[in-house]
mmCIF file as gemmi writes it, N, C-alpha and C atoms, coordinates in Angstrom:
data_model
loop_
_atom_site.group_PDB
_atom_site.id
_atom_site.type_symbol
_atom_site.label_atom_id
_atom_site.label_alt_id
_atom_site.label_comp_id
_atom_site.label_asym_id
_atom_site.label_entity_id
_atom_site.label_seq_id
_atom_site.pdbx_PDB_ins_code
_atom_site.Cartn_x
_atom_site.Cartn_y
_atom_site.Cartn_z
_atom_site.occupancy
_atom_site.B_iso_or_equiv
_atom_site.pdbx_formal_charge
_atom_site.auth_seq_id
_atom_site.auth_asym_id
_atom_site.pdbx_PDB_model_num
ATOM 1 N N . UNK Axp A 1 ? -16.277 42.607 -28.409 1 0 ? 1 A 1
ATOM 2 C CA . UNK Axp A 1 ? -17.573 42.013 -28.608 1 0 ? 1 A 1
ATOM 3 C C . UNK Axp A 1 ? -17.462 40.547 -29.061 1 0 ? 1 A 1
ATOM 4 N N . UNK Axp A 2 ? -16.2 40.262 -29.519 1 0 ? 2 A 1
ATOM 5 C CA . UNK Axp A 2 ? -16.151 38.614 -30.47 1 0 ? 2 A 1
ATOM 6 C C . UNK Axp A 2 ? -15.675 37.776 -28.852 1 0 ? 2 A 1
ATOM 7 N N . UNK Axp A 3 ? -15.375 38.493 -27.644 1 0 ? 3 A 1
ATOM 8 C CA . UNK Axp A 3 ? -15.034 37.677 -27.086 1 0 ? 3 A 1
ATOM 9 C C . UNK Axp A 3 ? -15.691 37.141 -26.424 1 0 ? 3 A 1
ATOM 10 N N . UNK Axp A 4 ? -16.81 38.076 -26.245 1 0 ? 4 A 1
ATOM 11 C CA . UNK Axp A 4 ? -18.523 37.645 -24.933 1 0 ? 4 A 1
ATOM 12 C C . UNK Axp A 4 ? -19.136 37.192 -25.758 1 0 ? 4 A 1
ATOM 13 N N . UNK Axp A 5 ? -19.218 36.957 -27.034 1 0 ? 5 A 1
ATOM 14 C CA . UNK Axp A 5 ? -19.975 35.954 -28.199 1 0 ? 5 A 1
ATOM 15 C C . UNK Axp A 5 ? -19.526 34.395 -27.663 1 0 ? 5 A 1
ATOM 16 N N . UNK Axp A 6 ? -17.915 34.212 -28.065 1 0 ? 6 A 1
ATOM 17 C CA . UNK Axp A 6 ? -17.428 33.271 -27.831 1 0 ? 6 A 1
ATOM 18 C C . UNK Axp A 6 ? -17.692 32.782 -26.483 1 0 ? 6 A 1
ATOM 19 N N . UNK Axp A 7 ? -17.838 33.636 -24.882 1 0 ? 7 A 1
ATOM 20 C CA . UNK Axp A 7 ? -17.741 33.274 -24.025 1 0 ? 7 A 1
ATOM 21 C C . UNK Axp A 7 ? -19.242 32.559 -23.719 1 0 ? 7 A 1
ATOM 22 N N . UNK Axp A 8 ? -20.322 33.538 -24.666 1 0 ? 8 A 1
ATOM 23 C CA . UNK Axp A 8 ? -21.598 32.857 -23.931 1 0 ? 8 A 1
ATOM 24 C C . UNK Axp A 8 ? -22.176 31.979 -24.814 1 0 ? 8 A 1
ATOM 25 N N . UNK Axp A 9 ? -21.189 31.752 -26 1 0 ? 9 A 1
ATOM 26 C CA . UNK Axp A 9 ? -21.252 30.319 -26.862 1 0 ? 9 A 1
ATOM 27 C C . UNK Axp A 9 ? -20.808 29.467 -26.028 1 0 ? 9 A 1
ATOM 28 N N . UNK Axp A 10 ? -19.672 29.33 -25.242 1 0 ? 10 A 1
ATOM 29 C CA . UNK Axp A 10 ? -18.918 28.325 -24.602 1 0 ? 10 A 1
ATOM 30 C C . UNK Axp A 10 ? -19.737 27.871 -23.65 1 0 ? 10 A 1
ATOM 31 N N . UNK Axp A 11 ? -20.383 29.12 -23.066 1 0 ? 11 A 1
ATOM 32 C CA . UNK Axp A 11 ? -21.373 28.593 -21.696 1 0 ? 11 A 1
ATOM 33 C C . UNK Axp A 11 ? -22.631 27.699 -21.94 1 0 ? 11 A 1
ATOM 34 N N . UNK Axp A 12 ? -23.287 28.251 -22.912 1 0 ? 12 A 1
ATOM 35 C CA . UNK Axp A 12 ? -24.28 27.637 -23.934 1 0 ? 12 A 1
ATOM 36 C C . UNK Axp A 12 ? -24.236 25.848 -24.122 1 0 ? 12 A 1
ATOM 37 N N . UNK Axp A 13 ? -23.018 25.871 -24.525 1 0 ? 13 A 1
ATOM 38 C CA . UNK Axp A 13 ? -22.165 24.192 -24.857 1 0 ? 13 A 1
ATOM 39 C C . UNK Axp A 13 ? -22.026 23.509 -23.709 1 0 ? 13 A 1
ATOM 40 N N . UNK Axp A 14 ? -21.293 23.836 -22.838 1 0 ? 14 A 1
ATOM 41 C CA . UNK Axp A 14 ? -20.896 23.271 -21.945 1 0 ? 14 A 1
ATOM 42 C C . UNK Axp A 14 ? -21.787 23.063 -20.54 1 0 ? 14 A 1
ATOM 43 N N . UNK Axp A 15 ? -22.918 23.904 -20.312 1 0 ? 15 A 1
ATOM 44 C CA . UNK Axp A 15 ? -23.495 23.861 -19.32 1 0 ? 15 A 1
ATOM 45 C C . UNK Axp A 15 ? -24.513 22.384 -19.667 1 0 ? 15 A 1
ATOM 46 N N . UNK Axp A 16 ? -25.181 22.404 -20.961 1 0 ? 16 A 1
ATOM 47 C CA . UNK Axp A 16 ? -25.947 20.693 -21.47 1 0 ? 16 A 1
ATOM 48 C C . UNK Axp A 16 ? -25.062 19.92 -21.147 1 0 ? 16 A 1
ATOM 49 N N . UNK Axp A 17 ? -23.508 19.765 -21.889 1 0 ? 17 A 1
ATOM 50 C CA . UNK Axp A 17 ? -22.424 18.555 -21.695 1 0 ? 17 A 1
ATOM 51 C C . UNK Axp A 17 ? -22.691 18.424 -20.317 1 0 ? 17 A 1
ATOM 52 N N . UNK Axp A 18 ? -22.068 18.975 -19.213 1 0 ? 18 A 1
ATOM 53 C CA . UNK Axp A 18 ? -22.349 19.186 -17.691 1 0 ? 18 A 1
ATOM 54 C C . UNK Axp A 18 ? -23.498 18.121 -16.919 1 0 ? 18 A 1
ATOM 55 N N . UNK Axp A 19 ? -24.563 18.524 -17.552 1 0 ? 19 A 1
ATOM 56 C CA . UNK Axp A 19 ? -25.661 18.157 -16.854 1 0 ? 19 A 1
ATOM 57 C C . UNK Axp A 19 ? -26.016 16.587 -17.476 1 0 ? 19 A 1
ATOM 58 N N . UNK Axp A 20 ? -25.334 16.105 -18.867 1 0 ? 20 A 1
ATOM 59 C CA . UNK Axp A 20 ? -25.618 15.008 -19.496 1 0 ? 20 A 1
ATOM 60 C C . UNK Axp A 20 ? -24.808 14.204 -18.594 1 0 ? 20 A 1
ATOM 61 N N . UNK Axp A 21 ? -23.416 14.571 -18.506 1 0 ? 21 A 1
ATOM 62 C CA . UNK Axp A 21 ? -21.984 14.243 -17.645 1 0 ? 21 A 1
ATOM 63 C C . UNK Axp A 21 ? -22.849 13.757 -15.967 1 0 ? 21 A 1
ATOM 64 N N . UNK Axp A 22 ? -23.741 14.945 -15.613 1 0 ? 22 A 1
ATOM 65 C CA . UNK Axp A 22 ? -23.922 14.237 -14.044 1 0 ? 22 A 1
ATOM 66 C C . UNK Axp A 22 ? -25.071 13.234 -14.378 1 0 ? 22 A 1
ATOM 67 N N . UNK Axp A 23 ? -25.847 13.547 -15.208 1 0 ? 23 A 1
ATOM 68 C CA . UNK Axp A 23 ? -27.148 12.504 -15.149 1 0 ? 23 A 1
ATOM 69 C C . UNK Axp A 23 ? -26.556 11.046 -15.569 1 0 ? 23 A 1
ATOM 70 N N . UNK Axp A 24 ? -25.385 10.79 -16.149 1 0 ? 24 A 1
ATOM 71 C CA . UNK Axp A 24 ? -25.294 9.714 -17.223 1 0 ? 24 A 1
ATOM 72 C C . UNK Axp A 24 ? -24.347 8.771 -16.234 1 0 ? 24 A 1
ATOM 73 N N . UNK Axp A 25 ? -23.139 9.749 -15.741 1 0 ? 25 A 1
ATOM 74 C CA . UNK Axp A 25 ? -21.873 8.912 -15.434 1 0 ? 25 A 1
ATOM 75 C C . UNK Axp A 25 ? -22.149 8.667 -13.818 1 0 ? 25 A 1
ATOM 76 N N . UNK Axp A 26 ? -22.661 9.864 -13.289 1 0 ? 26 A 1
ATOM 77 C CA . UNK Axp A 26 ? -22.577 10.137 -11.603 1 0 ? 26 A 1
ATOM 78 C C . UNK Axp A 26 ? -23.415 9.155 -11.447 1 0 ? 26 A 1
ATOM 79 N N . UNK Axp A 27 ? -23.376 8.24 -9.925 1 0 ? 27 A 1
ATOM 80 C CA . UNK Axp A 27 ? -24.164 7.31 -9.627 1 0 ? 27 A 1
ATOM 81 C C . UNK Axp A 27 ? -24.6 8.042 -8.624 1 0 ? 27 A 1
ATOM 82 N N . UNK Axp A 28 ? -26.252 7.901 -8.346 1 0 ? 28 A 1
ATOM 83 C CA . UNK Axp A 28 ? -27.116 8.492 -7.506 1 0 ? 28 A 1
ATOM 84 C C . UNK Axp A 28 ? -27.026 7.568 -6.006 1 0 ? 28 A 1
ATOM 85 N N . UNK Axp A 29 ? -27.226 6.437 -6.077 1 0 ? 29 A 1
ATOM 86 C CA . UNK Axp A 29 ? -27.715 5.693 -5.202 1 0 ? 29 A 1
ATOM 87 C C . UNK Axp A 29 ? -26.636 4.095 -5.067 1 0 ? 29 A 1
ATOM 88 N N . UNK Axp A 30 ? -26.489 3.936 -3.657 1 0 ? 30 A 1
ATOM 89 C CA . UNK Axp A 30 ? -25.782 2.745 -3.485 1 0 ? 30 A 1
ATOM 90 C C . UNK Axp A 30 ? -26.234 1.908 -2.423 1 0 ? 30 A 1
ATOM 91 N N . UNK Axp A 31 ? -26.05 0.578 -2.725 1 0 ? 31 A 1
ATOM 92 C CA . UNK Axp A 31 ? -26.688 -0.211 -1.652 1 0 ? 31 A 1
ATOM 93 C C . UNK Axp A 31 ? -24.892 -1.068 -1.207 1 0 ? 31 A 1
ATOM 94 N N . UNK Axp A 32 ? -24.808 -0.856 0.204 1 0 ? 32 A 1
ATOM 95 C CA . UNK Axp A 32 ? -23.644 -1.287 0.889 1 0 ? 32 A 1
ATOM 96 C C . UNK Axp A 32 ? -23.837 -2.395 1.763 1 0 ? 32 A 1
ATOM 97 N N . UNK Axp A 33 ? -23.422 -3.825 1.658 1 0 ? 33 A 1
ATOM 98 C CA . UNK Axp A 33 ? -23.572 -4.487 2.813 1 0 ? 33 A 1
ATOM 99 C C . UNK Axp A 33 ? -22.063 -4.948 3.607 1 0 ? 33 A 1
ATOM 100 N N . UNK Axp A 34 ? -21.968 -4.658 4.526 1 0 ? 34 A 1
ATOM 101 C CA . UNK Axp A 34 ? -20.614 -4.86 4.855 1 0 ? 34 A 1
ATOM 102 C C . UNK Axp A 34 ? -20.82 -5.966 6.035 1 0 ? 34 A 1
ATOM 103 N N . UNK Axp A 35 ? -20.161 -7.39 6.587 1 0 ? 35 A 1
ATOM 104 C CA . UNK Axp A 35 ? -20.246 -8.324 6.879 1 0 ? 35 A 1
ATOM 105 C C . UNK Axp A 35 ? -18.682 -8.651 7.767 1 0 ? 35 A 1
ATOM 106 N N . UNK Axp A 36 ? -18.961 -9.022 8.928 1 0 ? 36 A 1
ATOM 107 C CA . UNK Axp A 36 ? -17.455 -9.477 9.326 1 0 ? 36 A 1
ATOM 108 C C . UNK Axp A 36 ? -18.264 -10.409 10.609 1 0 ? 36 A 1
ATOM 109 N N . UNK Axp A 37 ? -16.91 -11.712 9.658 1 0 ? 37 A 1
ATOM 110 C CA . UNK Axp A 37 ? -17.43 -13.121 10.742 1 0 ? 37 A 1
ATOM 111 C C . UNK Axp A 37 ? -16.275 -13.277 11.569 1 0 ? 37 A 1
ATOM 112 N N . UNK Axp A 38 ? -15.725 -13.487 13.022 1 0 ? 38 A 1
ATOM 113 C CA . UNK Axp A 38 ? -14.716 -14.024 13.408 1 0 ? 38 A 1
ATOM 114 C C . UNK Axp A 38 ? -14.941 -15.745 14.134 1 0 ? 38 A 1
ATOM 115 N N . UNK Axp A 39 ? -14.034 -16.823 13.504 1 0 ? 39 A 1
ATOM 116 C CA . UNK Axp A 39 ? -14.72 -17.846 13.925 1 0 ? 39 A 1
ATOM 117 C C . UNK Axp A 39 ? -13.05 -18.051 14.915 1 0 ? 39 A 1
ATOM 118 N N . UNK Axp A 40 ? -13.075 -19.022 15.927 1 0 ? 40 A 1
ATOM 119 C CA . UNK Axp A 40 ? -12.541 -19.537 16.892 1 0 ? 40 A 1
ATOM 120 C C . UNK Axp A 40 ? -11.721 -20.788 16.194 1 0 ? 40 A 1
ATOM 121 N N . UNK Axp A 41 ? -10.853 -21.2 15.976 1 0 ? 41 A 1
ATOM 122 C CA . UNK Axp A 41 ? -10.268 -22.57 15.19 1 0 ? 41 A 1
ATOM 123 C C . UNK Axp A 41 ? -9.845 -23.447 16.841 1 0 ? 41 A 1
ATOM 124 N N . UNK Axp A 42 ? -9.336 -22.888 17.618 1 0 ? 42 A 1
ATOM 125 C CA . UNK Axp A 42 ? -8.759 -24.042 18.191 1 0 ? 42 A 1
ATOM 126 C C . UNK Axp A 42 ? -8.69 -23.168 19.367 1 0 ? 42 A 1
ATOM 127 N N . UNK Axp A 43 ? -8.401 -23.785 20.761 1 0 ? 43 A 1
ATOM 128 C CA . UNK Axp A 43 ? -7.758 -23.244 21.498 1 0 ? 43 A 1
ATOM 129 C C . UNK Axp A 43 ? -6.78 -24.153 22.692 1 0 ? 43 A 1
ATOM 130 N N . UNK Axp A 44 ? -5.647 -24.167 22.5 1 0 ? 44 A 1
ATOM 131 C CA . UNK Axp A 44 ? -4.93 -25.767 23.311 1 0 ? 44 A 1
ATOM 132 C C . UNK Axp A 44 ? -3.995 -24.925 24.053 1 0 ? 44 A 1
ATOM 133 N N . UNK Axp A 45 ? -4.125 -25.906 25.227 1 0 ? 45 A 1
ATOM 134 C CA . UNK Axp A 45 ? -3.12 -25.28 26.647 1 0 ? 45 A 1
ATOM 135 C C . UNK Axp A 45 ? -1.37 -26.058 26.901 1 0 ? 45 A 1
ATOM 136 N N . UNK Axp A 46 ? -0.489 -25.284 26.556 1 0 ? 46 A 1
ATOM 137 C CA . UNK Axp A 46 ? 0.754 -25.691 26.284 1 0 ? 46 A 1
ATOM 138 C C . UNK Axp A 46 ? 1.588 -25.747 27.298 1 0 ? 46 A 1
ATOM 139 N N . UNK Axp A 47 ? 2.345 -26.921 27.645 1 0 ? 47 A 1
ATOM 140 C CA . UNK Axp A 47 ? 3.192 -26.855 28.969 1 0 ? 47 A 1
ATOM 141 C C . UNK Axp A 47 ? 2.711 -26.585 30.248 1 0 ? 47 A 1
ATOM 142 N N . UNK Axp A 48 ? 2.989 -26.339 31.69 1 0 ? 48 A 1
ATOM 143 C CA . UNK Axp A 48 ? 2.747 -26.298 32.731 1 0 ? 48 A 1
ATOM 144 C C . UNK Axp A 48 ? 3.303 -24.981 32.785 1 0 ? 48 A 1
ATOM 145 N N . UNK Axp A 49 ? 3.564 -23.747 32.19 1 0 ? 49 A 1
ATOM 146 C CA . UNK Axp A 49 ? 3.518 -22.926 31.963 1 0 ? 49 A 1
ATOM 147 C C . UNK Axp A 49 ? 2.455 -21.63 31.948 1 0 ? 49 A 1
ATOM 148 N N . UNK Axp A 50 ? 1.278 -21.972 31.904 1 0 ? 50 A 1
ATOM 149 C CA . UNK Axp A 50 ? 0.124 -21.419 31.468 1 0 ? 50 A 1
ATOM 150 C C . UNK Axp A 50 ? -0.141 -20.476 30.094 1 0 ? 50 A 1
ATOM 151 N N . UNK Axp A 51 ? 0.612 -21.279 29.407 1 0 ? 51 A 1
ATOM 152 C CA . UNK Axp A 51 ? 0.519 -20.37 27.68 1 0 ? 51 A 1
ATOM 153 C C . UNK Axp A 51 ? -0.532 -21.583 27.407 1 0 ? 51 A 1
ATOM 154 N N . UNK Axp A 52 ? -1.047 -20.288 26.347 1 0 ? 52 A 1
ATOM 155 C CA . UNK Axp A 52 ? -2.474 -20.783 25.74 1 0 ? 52 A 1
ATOM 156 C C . UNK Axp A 52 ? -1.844 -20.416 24.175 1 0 ? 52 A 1
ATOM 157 N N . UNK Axp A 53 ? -2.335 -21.031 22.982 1 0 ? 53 A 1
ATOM 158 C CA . UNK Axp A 53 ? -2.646 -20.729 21.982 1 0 ? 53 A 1
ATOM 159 C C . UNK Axp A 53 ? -4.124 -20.96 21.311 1 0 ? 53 A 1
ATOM 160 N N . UNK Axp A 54 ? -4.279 -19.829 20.392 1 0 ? 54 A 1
ATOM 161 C CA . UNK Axp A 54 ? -5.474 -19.787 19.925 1 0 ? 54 A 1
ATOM 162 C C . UNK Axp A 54 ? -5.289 -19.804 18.108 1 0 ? 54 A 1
ATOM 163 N N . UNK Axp A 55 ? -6.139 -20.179 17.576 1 0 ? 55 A 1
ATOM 164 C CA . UNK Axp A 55 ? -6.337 -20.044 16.156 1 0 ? 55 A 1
ATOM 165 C C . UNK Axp A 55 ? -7.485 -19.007 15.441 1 0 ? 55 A 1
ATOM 166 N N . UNK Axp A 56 ? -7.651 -17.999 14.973 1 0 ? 56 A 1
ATOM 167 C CA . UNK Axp A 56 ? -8.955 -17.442 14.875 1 0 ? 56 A 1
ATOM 168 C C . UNK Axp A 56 ? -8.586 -17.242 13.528 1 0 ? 56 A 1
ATOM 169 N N . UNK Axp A 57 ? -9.944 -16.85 12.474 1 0 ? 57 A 1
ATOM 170 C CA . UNK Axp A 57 ? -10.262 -16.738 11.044 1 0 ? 57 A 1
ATOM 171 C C . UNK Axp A 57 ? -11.428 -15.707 11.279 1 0 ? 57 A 1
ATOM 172 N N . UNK Axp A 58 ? -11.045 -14.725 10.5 1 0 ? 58 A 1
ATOM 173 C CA . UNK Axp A 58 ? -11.635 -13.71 10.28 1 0 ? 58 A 1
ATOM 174 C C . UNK Axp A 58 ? -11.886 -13.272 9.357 1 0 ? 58 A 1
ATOM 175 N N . UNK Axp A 59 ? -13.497 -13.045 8.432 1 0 ? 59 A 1
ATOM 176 C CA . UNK Axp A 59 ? -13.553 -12.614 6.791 1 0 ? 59 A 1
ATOM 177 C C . UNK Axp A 59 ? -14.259 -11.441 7.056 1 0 ? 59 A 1
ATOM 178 N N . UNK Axp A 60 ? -14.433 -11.01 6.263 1 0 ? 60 A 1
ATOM 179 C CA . UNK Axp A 60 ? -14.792 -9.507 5.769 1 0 ? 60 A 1
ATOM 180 C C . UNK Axp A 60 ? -15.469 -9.695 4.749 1 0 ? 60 A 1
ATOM 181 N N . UNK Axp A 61 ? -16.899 -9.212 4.125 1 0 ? 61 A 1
ATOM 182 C CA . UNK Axp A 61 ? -17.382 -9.028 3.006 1 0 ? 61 A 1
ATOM 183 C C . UNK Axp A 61 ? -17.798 -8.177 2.886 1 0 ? 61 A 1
ATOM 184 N N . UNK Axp A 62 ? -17.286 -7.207 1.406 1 0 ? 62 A 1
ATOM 185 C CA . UNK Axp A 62 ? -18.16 -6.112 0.958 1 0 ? 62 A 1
ATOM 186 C C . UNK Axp A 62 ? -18.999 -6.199 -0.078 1 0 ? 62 A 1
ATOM 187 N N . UNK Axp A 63 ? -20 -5.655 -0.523 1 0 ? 63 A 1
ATOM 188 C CA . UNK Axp A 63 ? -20.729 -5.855 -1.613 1 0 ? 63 A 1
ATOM 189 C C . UNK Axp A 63 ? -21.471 -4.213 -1.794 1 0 ? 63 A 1
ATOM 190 N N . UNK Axp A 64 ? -21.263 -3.798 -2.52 1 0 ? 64 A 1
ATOM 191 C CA . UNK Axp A 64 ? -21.895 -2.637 -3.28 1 0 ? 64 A 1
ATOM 192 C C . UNK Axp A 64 ? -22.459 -2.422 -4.705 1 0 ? 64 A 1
ATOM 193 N N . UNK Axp A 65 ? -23.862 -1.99 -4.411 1 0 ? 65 A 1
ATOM 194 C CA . UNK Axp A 65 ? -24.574 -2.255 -5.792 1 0 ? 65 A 1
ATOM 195 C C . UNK Axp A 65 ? -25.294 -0.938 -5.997 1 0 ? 65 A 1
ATOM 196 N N . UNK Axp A 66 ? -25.29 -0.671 -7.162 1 0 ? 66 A 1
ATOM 197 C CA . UNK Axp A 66 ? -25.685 0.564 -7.502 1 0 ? 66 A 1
ATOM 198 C C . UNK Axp A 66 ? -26.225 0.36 -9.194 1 0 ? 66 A 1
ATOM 199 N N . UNK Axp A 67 ? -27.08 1.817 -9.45 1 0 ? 67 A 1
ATOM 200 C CA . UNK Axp A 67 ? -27.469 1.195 -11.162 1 0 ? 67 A 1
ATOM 201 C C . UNK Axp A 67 ? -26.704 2.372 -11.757 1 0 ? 67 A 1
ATOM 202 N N . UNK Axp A 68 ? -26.304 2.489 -13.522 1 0 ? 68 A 1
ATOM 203 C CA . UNK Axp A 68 ? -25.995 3.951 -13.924 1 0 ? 68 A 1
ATOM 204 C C . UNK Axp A 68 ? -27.225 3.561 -15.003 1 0 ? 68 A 1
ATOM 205 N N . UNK Axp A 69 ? -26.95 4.749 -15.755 1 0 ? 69 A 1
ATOM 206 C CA . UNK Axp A 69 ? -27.099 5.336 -16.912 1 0 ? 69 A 1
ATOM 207 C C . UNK Axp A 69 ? -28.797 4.841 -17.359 1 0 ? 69 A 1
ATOM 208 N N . UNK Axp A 70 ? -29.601 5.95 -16.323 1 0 ? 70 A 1
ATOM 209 C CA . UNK Axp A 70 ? -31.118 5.611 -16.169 1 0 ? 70 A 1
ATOM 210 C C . UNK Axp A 70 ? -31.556 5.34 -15.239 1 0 ? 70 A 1
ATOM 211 N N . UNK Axp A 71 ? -30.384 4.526 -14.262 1 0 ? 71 A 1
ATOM 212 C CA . UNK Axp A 71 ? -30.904 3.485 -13.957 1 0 ? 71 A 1
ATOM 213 C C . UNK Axp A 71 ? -31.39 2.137 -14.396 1 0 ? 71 A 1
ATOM 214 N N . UNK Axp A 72 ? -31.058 1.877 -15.808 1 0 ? 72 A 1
ATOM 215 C CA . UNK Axp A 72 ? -30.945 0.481 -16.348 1 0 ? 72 A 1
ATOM 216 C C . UNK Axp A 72 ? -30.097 -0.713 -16.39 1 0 ? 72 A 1
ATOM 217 N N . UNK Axp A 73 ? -28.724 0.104 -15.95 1 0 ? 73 A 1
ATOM 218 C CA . UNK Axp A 73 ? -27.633 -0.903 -16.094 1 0 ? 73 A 1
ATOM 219 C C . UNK Axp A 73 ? -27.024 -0.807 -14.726 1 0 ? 73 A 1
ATOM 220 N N . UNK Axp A 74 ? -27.851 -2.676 -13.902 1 0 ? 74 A 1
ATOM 221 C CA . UNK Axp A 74 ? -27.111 -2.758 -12.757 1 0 ? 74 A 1
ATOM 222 C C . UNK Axp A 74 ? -25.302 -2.686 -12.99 1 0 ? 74 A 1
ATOM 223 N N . UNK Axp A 75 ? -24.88 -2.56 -11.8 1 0 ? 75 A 1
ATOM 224 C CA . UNK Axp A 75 ? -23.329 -2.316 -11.302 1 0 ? 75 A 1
ATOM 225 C C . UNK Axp A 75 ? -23.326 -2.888 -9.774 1 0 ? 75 A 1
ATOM 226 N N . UNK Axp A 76 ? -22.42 -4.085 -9.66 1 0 ? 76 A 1
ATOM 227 C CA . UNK Axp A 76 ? -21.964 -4.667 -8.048 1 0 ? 76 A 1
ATOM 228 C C . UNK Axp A 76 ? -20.513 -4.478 -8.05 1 0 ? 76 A 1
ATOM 229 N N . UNK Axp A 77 ? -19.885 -4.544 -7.165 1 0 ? 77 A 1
ATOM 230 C CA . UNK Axp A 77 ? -18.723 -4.437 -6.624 1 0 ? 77 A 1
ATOM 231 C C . UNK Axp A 77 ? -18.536 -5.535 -5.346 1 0 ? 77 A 1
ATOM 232 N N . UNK Axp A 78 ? -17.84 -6.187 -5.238 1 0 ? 78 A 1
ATOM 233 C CA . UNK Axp A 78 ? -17.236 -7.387 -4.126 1 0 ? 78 A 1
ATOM 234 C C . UNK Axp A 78 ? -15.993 -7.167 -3.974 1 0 ? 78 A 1
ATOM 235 N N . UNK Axp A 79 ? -15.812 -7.342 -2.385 1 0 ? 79 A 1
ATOM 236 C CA . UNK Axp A 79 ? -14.414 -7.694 -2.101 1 0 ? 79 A 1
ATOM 237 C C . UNK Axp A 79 ? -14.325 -8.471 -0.741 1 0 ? 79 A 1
ATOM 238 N N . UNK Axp A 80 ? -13.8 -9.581 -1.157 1 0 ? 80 A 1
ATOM 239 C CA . UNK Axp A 80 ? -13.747 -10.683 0.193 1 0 ? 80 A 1
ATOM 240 C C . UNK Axp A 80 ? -12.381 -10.431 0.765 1 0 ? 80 A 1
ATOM 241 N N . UNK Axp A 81 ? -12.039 -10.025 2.26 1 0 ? 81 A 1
ATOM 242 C CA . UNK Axp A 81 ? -10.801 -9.895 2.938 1 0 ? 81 A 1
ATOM 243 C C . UNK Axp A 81 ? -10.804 -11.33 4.19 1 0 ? 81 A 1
ATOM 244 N N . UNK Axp A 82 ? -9.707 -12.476 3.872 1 0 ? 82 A 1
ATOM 245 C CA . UNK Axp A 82 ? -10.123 -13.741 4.974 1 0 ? 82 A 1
ATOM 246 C C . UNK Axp A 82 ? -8.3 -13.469 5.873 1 0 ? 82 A 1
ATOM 247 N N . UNK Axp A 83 ? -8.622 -13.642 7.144 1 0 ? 83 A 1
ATOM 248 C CA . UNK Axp A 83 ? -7.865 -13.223 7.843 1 0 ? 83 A 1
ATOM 249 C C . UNK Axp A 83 ? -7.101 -14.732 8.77 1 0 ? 83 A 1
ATOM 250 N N . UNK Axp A 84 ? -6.528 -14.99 8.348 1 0 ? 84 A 1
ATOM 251 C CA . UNK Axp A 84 ? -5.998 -16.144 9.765 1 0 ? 84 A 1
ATOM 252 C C . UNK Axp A 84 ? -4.701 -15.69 10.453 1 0 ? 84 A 1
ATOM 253 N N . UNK Axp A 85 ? -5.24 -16.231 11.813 1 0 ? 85 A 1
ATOM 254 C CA . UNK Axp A 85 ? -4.178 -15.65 12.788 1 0 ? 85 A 1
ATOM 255 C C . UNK Axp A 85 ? -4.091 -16.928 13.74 1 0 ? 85 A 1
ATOM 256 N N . UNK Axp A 86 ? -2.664 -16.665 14.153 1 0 ? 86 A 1
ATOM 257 C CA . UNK Axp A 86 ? -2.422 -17.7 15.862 1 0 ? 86 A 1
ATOM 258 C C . UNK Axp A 86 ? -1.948 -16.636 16.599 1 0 ? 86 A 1
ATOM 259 N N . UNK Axp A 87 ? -2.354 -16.909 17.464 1 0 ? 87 A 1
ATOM 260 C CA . UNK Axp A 87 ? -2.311 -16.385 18.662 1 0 ? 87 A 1
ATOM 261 C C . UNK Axp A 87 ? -1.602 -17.13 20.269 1 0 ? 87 A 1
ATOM 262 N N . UNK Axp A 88 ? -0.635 -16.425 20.579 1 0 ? 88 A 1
ATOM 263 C CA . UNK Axp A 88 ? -0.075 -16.979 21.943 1 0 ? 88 A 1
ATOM 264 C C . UNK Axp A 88 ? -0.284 -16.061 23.267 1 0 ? 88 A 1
ATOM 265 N N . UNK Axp A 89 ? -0.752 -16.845 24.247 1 0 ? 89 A 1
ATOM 266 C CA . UNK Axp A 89 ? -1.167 -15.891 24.924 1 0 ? 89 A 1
ATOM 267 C C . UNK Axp A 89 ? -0.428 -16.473 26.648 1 0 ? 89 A 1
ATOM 268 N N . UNK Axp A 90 ? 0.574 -16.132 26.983 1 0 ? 90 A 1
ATOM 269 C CA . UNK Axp A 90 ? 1.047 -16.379 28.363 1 0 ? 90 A 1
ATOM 270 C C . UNK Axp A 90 ? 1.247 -15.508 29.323 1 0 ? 90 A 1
């Protein structure tokens, strides 16, 4: 009998903690913008060969925003990824 006391004390406790735990920490809602530019740098024709080279730049932006705890306390997240490349193409 002391042990189904203890067990449906434990349940008692822990099922409020639980529900404080998802309302407080868990984030409900997120706003995502995700962004990718590729720009052209150059493009020059090499030798009588027909090789080409190219230059391209490529960024990436993330941004994620979300609120916790109510919903009172905004939260963003950023991450810029910039990409440069050459390129040979014969």
């Amino acid at each position: 009998m002391e042990f189904l006391k203890g067990f449906l004390l434990g349940i008692l406790v822990m099922a409020p903690l639980a529900i404080l735990y998802r309302v407080f920490f868990i984030s409900k809602s997120a706003e995502v913008d995700i962004e990718a530019t590729t720009i052209m740098k150059s493009v020059e024709s090499i030798s009588k060969l027909m090789v080409l080279e190219g230059q391209f730049t490529e960024t990436y932006t993330h941004q994620e925003r979300s609120k916790v705890f109510f919903d009172l306390i905004p939260q963003e997240k950023k991450a810029i990824v910039i990409l440069n490349a050459k390129v040979l193409i014969g």
